[in-house]
C-alpha positions in Angstrom: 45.8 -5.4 -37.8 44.7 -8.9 -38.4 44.3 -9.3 -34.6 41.8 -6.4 -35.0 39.7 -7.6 -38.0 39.7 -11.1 -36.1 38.2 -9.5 -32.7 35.4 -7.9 -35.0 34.4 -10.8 -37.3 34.5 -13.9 -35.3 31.3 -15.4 -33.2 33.1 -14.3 -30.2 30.2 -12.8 -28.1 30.6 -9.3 -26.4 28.2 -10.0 -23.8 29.7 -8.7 -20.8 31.0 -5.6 -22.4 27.6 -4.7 -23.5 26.1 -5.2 -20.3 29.0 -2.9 -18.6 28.8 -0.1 -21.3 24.6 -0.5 -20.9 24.8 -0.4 -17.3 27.3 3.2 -17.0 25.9 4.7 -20.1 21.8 4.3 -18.6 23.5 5.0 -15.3 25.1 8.6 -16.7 21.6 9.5 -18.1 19.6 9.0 -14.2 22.6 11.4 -13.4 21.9 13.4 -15.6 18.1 14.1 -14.5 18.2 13.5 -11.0 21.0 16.8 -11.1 18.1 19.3 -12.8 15.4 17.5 -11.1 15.2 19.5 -8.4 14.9 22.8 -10.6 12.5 20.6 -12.9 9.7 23.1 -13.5 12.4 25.9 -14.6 13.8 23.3 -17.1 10.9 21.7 -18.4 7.8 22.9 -17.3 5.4 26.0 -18.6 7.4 28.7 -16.2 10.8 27.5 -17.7 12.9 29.8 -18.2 14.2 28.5 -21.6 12.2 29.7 -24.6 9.8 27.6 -26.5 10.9 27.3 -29.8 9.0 27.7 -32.8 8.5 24.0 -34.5 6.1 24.9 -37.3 9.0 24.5 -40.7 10.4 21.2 -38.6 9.7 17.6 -40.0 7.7 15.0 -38.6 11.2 13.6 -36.4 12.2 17.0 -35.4 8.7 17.2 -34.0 8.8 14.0 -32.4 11.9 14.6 -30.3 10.7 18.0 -29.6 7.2 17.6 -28.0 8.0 19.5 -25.3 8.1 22.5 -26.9 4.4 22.4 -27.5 2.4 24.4 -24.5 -0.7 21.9 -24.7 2.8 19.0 -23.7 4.5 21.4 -21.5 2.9 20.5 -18.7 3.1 16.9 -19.0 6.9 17.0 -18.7 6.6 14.7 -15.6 5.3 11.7 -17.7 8.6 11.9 -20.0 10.5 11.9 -16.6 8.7 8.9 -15.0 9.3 6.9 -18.7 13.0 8.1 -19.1 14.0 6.8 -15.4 11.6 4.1 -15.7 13.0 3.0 -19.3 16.6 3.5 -17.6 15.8 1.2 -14.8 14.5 -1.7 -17.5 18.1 -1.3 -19.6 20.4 -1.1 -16.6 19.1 -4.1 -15.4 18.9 -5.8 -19.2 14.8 -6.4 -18.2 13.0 -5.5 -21.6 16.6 -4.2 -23.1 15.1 -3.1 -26.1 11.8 -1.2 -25.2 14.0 0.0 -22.3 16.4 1.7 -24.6 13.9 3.1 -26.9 11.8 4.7 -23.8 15.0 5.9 -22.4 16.3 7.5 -26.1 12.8 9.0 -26.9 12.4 10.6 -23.2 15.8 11.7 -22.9 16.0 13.6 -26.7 12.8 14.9 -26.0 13.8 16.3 -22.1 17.2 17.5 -23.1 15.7 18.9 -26.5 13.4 21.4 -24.0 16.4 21.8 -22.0 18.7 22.6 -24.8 20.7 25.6 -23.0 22.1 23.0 -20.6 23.7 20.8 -23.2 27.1 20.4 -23.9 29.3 17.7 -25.7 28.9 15.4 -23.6 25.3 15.5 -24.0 25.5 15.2 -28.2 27.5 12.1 -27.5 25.1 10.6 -24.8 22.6 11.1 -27.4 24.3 9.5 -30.4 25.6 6.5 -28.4 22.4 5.8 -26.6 20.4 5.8 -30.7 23.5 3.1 -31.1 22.7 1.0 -27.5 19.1 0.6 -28.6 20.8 -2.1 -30.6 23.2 -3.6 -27.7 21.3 -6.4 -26.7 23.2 -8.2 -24.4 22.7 -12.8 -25.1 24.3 -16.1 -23.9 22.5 -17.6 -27.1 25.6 -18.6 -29.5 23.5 -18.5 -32.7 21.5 -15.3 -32.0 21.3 -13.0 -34.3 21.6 -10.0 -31.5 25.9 -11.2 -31.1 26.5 -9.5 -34.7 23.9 -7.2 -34.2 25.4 -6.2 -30.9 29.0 -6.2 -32.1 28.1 -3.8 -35.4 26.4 -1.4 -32.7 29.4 -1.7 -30.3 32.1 -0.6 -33.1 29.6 1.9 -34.1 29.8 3.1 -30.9 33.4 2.9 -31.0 33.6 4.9 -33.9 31.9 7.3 -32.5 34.1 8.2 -29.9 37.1 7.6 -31.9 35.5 10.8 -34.5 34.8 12.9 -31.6 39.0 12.8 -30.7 40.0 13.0 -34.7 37.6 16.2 -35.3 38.9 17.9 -31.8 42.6 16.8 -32.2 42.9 18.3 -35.7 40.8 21.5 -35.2 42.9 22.2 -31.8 46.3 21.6 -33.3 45.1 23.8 -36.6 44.1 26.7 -34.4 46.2 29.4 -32.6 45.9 28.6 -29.1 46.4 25.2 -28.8 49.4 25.0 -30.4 50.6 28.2 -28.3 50.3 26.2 -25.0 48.2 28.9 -23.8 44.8 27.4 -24.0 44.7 25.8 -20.6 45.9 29.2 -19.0 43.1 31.0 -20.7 40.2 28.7 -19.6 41.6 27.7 -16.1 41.5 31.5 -15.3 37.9 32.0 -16.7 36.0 31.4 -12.5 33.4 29.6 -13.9 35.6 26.8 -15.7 38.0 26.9 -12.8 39.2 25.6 -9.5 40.8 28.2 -7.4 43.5 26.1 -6.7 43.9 25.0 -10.0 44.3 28.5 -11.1 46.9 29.6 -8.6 49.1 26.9 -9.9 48.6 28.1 -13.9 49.2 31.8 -12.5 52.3 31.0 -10.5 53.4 28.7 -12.7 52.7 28.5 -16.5 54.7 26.5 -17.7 51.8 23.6 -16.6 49.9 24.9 -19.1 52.6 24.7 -21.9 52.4 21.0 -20.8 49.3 20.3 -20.3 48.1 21.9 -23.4 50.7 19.6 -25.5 49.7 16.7 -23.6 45.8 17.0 -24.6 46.8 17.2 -28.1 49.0 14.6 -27.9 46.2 12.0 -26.6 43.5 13.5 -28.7 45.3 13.4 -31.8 47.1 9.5 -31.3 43.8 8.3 -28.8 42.3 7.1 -32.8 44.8 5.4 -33.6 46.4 3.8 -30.2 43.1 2.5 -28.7 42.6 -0.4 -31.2 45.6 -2.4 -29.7 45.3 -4.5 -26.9 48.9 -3.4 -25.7 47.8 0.6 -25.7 44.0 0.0 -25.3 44.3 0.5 -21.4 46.8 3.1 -21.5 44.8 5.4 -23.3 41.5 5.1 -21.7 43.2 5.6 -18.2 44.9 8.6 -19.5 42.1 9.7 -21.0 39.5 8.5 -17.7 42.4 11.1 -16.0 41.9 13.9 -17.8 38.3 13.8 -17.6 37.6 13.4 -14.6 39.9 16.3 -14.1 37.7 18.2 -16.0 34.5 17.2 -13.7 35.7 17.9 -10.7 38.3 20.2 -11.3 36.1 22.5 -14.2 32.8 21.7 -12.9 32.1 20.2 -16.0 30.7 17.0 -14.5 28.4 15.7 -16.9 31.0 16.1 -20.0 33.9 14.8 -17.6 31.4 11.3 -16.7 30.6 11.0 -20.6 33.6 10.9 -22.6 34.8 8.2 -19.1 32.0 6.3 -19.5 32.4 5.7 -23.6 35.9 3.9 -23.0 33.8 1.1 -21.6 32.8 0.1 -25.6 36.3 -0.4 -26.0 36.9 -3.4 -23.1 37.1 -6.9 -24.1 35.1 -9.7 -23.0 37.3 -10.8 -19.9 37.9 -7.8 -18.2 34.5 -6.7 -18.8 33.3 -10.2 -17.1 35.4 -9.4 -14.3 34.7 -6.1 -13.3 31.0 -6.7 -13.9 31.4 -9.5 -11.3 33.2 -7.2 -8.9 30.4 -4.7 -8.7 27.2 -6.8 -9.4 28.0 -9.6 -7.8 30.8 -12.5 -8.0 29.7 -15.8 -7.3 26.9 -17.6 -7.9 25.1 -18.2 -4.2 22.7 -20.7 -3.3 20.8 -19.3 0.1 18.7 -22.0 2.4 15.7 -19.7 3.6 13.2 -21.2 6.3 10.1 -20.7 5.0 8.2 -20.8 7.4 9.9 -17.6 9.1 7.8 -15.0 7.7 10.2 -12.6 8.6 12.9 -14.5 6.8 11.0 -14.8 4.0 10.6 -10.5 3.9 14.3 -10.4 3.9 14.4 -13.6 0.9 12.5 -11.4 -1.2 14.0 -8.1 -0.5 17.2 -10.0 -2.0 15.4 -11.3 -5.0 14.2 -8.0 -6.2 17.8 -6.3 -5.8 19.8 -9.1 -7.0 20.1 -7.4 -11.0 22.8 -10.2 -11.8 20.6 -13.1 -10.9 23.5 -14.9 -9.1 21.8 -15.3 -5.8 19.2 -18.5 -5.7 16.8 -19.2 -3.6 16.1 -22.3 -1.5 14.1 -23.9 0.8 15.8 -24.9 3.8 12.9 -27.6 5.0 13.5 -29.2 0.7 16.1 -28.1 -0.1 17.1 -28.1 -4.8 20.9 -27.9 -3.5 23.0 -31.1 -3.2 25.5 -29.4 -1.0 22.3 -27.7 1.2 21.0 -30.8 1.6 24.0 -32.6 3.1 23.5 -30.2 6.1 21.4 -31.8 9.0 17.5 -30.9 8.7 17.8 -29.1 11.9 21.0 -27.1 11.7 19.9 -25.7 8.1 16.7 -24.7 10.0 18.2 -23.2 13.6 20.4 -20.3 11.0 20.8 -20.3 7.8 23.1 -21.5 5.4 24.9 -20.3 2.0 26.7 -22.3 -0.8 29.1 -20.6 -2.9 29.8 -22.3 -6.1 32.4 -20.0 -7.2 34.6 -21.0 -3.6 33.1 -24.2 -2.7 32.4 -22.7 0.3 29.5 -23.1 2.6 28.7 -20.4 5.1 26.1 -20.3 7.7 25.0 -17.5 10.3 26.0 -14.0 9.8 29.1 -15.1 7.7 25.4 -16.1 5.0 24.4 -12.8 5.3 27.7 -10.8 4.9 28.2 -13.0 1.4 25.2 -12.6 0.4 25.4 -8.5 0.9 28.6 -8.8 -0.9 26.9 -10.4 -3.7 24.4 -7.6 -4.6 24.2 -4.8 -6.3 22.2 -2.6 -4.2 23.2 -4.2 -0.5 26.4 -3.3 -1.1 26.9 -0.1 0.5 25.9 -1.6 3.6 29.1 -4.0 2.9 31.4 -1.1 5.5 29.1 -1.1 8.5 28.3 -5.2 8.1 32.5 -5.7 8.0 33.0 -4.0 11.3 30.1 -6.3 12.7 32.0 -8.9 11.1 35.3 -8.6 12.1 34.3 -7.8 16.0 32.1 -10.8 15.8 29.4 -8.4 17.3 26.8 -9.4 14.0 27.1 -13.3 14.7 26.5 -12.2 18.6 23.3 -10.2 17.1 22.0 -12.8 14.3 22.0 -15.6 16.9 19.9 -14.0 19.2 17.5 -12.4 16.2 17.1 -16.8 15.0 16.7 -18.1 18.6 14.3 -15.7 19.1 10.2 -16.3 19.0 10.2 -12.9 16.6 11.8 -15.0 13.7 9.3 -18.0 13.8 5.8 -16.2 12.9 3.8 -16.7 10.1 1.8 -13.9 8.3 -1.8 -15.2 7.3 -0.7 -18.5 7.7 1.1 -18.7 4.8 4.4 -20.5 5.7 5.9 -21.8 2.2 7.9 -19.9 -0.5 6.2 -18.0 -2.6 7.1 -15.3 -4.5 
């Protein structure tokens, strides 16, 4: 217990575990949309299916996060689309965190408040923790006053989650069903909350659901009190990251099953949040040598710059180069490909072997990481990023402007 009061009152900053838990949470809500995006004008628009409902004995915040159901608004339901994925953009990539998550919390309540047949738990707890991330603002700055602000708003968070296992632990184990082991059977042979191989296997053998109905109360009903020590912390969100995503893909419920995974990421500490942030964002810190006088090299500088969310790639100028270690390479080998310097390794990587790194590195490039690794490997990608820097294509200028400039 002292452990646990320690973590939550010392200047120990949470930085990396708000950015995480910011980055999945804004992630779950572009989802979200993009899903009933399609169908947009029969959720949100004036020939919705979904009733209008009557908002003339509601207060002024009721109203406020319910402007869709007004016909003169109706039909501007586009512009609370273009704000929510806009304002999810800005907090996923921590640019404008606050406004971001205030855009993002006002667009979302007032979309999914049009939209309110579609909602499930998982919604009501998007909502809540979202009201709770407008507060999460991620800092480096030791004596900030957003590190306490952001650590009350993280165990608030926590909390949260923590309630929504207490309440649905004790009103399953208080009912009839639960405690009869027959819930499971019950829902997994209702089509629409089922897999049809799932439900052969409760049919032809039910004693899975005796089990797997104790086992879900079992973690609801000790995931309160188990999840506040480091030596259980783990084992209950992976259990619990099991079950839900069993319950997206296996119950169709894919928007609840994402949501209650996504919350465990309030409950990581600073380290392992770091780390896995790294692995998907981006590891090392990379210094890239760009001639700039290859306008075309230049195109592809930029295109980096404006996908690189973790700020880890910099960019240099191989003809003056900022870089100690860039500028111990020859003026005219940094200049015939170019070259890379890792801090994190040491390392310093020219050619393709640049590029794959620097792919590595970001974000966004990343999916391109499979096809670039076979080029790799068969050393077909040096073969084609020789030819592509000898060639007279890479060494043209575009209104002659041959410098960096972005």
């Amino acid at each position: 217990m002292k452990k646990l009061l320690k973590e939550y009152t010392e200047e120990n900053n949470k930085y990396y575990v708000i950015k995480v838990f910011r980055l999945f949470l804004y992630g779950w809500v572009l989802m979200n949309t993009l899903i009933l995006l399609p169908a947009a004008e029969h959720f949100w628009g004036v020939g919705s299916y979904i009733e209008l409902m009557n908002l003339s004995n509601s207060n002024i915040l009721e109203k406020a996060l319910n402007l869709l159901h007004y016909p003169d608004i109706t039909n501007y339901y586009w512009a609370f689309l273009v704000v929510q994925i806009g304002g999810a953009f800005l907090a996923m990539t921590n640019r404008f965190s606050f406004l971001g998550s205030i855009l993002v919390f006002f667009a979302t309540m007032n979309l999914d408040n049009r939209s309110y047949v579609t909602l499930d738990g998982g919604n009501n707890l998007m909502h809540i923790l979202q009201l709770y991330a407008c507060l999460l603002i991620p800092t480096l700055k030791k004596s900030s006053y957003l590190i306490p602000l952001g650590k009350t708003a993280l165990l608030a968070c926590q909390l949260q989650v923590v309630s929504v296992y207490l309440v649905a632990g004790i009103l399953k184990v208080t009912g009839n069903v639960w405690p009869s082991g027959l819930a499971l059977f019950y829902t997994l042979n209702v089509d629409s909350y089922s897999h049809p191989l799932l439900k052969n296997i409760i049919n032809f053998s039910p004693i899975f659901s005796v089990l797997g109905s104790y086992m879900t109360l079992a973690f609801q009903l000790s995931f309160p009190y188990l999840v506040w020590f480091k030596q259980t912390r783990y084992i209950m969100t992976f259990v619990g990251s099991m079950i839900h995503l069993g319950i997206a893909f296996g119950m169709g419920l894919m928007s609840f099953g994402f949501a209650m995974t996504i919350s465990y990421f309030c409950f990581y500490d600073n380290e392992k949040a770091k780390k896995f942030y790294k692995l998907l964002l981006g590891q090392d810190k990379l210094y890239v040598a760009y001639d700039s006088l290859c306008s075309n090299c230049m195109t592809f500088a930029k295109l980096v710059r404006r996908t690189n969310f973790s700020k880890n790639i910099v960019i240099d100028d191989s003809h003056a180069p900022k870089t100690k270690e860039l500028k111990e390479i020859s003026y005219e080998d940094r200049n015939r490909v170019m070259y890379l310097y890792n801090a994190g390794t040491g390392e310093v990587l020219s050619g393709f072997d640049a590029v794959y790194e620097i792919f590595k590195n970001s974000f966004v490039l990343k999916v391109f990481i499979p096809v670039l690794y076979v080029l790799k490997i068969s050393k077909i990608g040096n073969k084609i990023y020789l030819r592509i820097a000898e060639s007279k294509w890479r060494s043209s200028c575009q209104n002659g402007q041959c410098q960096l400039n972005f």
